[in-house]
C-alpha positions in Angstrom: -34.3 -15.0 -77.4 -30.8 -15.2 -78.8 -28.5 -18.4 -79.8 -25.2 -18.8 -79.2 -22.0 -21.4 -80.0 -19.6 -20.9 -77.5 -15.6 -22.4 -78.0 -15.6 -23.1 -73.9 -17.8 -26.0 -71.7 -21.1 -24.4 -73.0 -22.3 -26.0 -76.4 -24.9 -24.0 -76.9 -26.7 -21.2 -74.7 -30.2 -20.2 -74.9 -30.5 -16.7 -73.2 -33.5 -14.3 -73.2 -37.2 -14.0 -71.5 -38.6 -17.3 -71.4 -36.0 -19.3 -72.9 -37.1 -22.4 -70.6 -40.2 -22.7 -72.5 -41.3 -26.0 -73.9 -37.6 -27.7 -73.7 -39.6 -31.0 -72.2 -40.9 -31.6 -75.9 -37.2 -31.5 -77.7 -35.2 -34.1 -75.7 -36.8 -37.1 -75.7 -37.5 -39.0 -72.1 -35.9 -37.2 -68.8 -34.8 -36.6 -66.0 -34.4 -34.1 -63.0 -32.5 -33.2 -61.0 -34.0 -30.7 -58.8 -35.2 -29.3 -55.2 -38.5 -28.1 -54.1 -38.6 -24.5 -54.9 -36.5 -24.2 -58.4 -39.0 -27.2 -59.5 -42.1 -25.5 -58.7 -41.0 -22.4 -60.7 -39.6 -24.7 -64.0 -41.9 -27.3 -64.1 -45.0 -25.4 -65.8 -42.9 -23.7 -68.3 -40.7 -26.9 -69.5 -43.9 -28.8 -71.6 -43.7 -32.2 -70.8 -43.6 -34.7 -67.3 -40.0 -35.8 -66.5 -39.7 -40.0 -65.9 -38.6 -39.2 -62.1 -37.6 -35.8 -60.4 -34.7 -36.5 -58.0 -35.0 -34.3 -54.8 -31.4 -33.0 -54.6 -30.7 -33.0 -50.3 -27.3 -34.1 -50.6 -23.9 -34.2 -52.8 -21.9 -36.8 -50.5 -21.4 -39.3 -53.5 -22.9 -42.6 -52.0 -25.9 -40.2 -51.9 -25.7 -39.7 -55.6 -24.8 -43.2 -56.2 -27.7 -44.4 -54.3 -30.3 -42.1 -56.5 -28.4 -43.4 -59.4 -29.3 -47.2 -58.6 -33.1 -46.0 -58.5 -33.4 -44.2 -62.0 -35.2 -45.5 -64.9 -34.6 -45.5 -68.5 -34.3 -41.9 -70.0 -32.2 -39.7 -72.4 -31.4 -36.5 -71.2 -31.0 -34.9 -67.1 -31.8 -31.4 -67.0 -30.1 -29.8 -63.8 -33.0 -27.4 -62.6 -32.2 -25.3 -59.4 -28.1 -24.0 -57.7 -25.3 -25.3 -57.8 -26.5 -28.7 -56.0 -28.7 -29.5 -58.4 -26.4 -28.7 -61.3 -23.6 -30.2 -59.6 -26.0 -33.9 -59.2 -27.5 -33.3 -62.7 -23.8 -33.0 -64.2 -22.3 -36.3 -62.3 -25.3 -38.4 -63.4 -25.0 -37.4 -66.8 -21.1 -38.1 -66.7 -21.0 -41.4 -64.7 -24.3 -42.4 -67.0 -22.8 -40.9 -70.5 -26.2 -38.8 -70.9 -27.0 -35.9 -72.5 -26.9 -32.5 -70.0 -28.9 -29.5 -70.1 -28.7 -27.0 -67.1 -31.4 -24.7 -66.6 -30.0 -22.5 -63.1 -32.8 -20.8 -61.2 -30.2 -18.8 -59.4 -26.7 -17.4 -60.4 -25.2 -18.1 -56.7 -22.3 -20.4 -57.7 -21.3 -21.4 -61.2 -21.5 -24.7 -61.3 -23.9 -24.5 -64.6 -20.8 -23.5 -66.4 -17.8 -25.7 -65.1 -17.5 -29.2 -66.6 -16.5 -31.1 -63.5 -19.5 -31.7 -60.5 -18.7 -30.5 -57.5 -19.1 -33.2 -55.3 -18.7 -33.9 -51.3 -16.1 -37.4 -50.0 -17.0 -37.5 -46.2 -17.3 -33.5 -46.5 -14.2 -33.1 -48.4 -15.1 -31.3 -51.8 -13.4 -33.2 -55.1 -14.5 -32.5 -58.6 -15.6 -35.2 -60.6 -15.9 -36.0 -64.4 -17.0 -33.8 -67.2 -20.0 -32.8 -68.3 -21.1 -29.6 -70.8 -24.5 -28.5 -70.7 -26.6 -28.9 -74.4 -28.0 -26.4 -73.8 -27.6 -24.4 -71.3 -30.8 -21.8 -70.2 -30.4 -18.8 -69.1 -34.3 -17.9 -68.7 -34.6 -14.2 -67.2 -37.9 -14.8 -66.1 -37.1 -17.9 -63.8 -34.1 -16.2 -62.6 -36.1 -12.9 -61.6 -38.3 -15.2 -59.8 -35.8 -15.7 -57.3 -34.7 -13.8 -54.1 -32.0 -11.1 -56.3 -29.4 -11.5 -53.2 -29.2 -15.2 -54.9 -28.5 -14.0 -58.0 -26.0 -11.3 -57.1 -24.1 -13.6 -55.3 -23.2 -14.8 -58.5 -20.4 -12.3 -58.3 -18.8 -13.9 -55.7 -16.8 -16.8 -57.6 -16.3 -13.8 -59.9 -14.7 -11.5 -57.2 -12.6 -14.2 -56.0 -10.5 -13.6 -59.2 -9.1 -10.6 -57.2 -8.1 -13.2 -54.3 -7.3 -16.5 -56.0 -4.9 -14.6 -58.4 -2.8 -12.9 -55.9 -2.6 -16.4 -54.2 -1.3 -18.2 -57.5 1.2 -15.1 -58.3 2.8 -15.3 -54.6 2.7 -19.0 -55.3 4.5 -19.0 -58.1 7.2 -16.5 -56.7 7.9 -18.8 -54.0 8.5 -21.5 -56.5 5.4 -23.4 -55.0 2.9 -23.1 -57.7 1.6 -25.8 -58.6 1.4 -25.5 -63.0 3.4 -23.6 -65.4 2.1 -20.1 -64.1 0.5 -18.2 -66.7 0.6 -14.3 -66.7 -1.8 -14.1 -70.0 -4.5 -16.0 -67.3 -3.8 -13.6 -64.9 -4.4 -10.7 -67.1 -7.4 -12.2 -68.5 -8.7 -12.5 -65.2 -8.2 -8.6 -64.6 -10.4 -8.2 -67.7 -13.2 -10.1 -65.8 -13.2 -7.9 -63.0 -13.1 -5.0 -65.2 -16.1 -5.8 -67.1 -17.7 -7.0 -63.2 -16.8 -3.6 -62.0 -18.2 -2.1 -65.1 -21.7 -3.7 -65.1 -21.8 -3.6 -60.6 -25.2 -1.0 -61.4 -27.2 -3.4 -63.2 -25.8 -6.2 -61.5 -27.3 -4.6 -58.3 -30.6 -4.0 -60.1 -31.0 -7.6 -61.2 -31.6 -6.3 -64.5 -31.5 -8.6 -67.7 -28.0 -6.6 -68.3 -27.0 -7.8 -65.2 -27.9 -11.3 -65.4 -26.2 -11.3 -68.6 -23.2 -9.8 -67.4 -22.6 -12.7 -64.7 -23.1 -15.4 -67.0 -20.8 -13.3 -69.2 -18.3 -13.3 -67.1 -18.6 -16.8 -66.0 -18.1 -18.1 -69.8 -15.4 -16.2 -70.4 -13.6 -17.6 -67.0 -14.2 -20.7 -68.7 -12.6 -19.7 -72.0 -9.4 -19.0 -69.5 -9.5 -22.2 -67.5 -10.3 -24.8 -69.3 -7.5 -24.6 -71.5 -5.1 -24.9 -69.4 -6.8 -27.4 -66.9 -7.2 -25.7 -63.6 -9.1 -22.8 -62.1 -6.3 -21.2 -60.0 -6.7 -17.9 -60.4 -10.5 -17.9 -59.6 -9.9 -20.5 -56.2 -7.6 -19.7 -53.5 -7.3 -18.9 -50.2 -11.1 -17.3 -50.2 -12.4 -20.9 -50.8 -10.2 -22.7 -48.0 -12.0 -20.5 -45.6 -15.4 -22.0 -47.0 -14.3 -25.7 -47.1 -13.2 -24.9 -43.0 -16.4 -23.2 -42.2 -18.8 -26.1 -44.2 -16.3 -29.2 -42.4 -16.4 -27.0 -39.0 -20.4 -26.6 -39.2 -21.2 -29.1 -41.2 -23.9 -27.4 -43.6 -23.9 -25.9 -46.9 -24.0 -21.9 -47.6 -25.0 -20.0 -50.5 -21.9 -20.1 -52.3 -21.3 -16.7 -53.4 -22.0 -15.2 -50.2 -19.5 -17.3 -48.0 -16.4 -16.9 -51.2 -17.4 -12.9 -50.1 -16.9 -13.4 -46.5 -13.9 -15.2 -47.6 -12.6 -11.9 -50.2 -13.0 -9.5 -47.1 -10.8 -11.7 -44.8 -7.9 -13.6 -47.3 -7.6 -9.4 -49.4 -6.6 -8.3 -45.5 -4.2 -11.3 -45.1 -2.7 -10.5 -48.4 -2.3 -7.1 -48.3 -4.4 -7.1 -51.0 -6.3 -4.0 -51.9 -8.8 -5.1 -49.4 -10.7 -1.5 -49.3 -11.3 -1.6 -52.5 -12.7 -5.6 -53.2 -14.9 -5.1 -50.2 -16.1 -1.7 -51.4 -16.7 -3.1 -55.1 -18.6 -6.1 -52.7 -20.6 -3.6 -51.0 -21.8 -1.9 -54.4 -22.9 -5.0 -56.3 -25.1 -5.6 -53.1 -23.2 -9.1 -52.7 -24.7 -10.6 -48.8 -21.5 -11.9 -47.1 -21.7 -10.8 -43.3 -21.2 -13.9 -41.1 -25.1 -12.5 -39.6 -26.8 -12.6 -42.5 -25.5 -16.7 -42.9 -25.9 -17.2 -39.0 -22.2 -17.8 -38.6 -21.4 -16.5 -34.9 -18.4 -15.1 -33.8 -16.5 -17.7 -31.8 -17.3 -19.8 -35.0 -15.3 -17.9 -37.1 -12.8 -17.1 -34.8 -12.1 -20.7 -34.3 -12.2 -21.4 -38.1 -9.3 -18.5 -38.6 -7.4 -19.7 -35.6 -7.2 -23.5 -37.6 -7.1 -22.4 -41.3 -3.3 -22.8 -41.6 -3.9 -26.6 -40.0 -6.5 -27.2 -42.2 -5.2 -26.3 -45.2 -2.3 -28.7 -44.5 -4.3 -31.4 -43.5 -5.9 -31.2 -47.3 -3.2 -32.5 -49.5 -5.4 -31.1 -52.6 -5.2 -27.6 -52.0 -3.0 -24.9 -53.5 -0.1 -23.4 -52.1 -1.5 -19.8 -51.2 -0.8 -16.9 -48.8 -2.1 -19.1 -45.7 0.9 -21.4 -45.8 3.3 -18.5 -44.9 1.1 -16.2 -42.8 0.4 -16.3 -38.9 -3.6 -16.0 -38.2 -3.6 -15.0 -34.3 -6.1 -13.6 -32.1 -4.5 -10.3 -32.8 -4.7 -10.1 -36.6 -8.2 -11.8 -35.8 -9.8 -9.0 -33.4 -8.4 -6.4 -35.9 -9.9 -7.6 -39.2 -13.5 -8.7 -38.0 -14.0 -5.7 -36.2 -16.1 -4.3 -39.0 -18.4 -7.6 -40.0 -21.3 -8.3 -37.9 -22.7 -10.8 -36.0 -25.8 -11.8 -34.1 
């Protein structure tokens, strides 16, 4: 097992086989937030019995708020599980001035290595507070317990780098964007997908390499982002085609898979080396066909048809390709000819 100090979110990661082990018995009384499955896998390995396990089913806020009003006396929440979990475990510990430690059982979103939680207002996503993760686990063994399509779709919010910069360079060349645009962000961001593109073998395999190589990645995003407040070149259009889909059907997806459903449409609006995203996609073994995440057909084509209204009716969103392109049933019939649906 290796140690690390990290200048980003992260104060210290833990990384290795069996880097869970025994952290129950170093932070005094806890904490967890948690969901059935990602608790059954930690909870033998972690060395001691939490005060109360909260059953994550929900990030509305008056959710959270309610669980909040129920909690005892404790020290430390440990965010065991996605990007729920995380995202509950890293609002209590802000809103409660706590100590965090995130322990993800899957790489699908990366929500273990942002500061603000991901939360949901009446379905609406905002990000909340600030929390950074002391430590945070990256335990090989729990991760490899997991189905390895949830871990690969780690790469999604990686791949949406290729997306969400575009959007914020068009932006800005409209005059529309919304911060002093920053080309050395940009360009830092290419690096990411470099080293993604580099490492899409073992990535695939759900080898240690791989696991590494997403959490990697995800770090160094923050090492780009966080100094200079905002995640623009890693959201962008790609997203706004989730939030439509999750408001539309009103259930949550694995993130990385719908941000690659999201790449394969928004690359085609933008012109945007499409071929090549959805082949790099395709070789990391990412799951992002509307089929595989039971969205049907007429669902999509509906969320497409509205995208441009929606994104308007959201005052928080960025200025990106949707605001200036035309989604009609033409375009539509042409570019999901290739997906699949039940």
């Amino acid at each position: 097992m290796k140690y690390f100090s990290l200048l980003t979110n992260v104060n210290e990661l833990r990384i290795g086989n069996d880097s869970s082990k025994n952290i129950g018995k170093e932070i005094g009384k806890f904490v967890v937030s948690t969901m059935e499955i990602p608790w059954g896998i930690v909870k033998n390995k972690i060395g001691e019995s939490p005060e109360k396990v909260i059953n994550v089913t929900s990030v509305e806020l008056s959710w959270i708020e309610d669980q909040i009003k129920k909690l005892p006396d404790f020290d430390t929440i440990l965010g065991i599980g996605g990007g729920m979990a995380i995202d509950v475990a890293k609002y209590i510990a802000w809103k409660l001035n706590k100590r965090l430690i995130s322990i993800p059982t899957i790489l699908s979103v990366d929500a273990f290595t942002t500061p603000a939680a991901g939360i949901r207002k009446n379905h609406d996503v905002e990000y909340l507070g600030e929390a950074t993760p002391n430590p945070l686990i990256i335990d090989y063994d729990v991760l490899r317990s997991a189905p390895k399509e949830l871990n690969i779709a780690g790469v999604g919010d990686l791949f949406s780098i290729h997306t969400a910069s575009f959007d914020w360079e068009y932006a800005n060349s409209k005059g529309k964007s919304e911060y002093p645009f920053k080309a050395e962000a940009i360009n830092g961001g290419k690096k990411i997908l470099e080293f993604i593109y580099d490492n899409i073998g073992n990535i695939k395999a759900n080898n240690n390499n791989g696991l590494r190589a997403i959490v990697e990645a995800y770090i160094s995003l923050n090492t780009i982002c966080l100094p200079i407040d905002h995640f623009r070149i890693e959201e962008g259009s790609e997203h706004y085609l989730f939030y439509e889909l999750e408001e539309r059907l009103k259930r949550p997806f694995i993130h990385g898979n719908i941000i690659g459903l999201g790449i394969y449409l928004l690359s085609r609006l933008q012109n945007n080396d499409p071929l090549f995203i959805t082949e790099m996609m395709n070789e990391s073994g990412l799951v992002y066909q509307p089929l595989s995440m039971n969205i049907k057909k007429d669902d999509l084509i509906n969320s497409l048809l509205n995208l441009k209204e929606f994104v308007k009716s959201k005052d928080k969103l960025w200025y990106t390709i949707i605001d200036d392109s035309e989604i009609n049933q033409e375009w539509i019939k042409k570019n999901i000819s290739e997906l699949k649906f039940n």
